[in-house]
N, C-alpha and C positions, 0 to 999 in steps of 0.2 A: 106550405106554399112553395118550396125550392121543388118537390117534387112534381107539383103542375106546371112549373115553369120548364124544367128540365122535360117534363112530358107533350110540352106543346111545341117547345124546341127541336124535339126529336121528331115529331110530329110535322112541323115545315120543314123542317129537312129532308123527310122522307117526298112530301108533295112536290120540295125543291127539284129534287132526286128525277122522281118520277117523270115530271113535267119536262126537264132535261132530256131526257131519253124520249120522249115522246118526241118532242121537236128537233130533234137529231132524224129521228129515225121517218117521219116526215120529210125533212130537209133531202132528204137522202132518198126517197122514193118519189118524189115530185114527177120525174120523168117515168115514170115505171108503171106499167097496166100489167092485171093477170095475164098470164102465157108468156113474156116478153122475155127472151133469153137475157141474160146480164152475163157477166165476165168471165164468171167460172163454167156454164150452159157448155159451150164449145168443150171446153178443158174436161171434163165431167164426162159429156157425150162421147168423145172420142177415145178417154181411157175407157169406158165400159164397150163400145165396140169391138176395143181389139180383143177385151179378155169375151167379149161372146164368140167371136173369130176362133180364139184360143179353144174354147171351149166345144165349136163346132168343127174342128180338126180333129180334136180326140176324140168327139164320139164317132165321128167321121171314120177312124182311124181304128176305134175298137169294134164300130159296127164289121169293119172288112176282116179284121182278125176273125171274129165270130162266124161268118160266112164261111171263112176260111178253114177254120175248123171243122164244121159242118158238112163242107165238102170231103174234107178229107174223111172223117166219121163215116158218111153214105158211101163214099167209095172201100172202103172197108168191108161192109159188109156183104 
């Protein structure tokens, strides 16, 4: 008997549990539709633009080296 009691125990506490976090997380999206930036969107967006920024300087920057070689190569021969 202690272990159906102890198992139904653990049992609403889990439902407890669950139900908790559903209605948090509800409470907390009340205002919120798909697509809709939230706080961190901004923050997010604009560290990834600089590193594609970053990213399109260096290739930017190795494409000219390559050229650059290239040239020198054909004038060579």
């Amino acid at each position: 008997m202690t272990g159906v009691l102890v198992g139904g125990l653990l049992l609403l506490t889990m439902i407890v549990v669950v139900g908790a976090a559903y209605a948090v997380a509800r409470a907390r999206s009340v205002n919120r539709q798909p697509g809709m930036p939230d706080e961190l969107s901004d923050e997010v967006v604009t560290g990834l633009m600089a590193e594609l920024r970053k990213w399109q300087a260096e290739a930017a920057h190795w494409k000219a080296t390559a050229e650059r070689l290239q040239r020198e190569l054909d004038q060579r021969q």
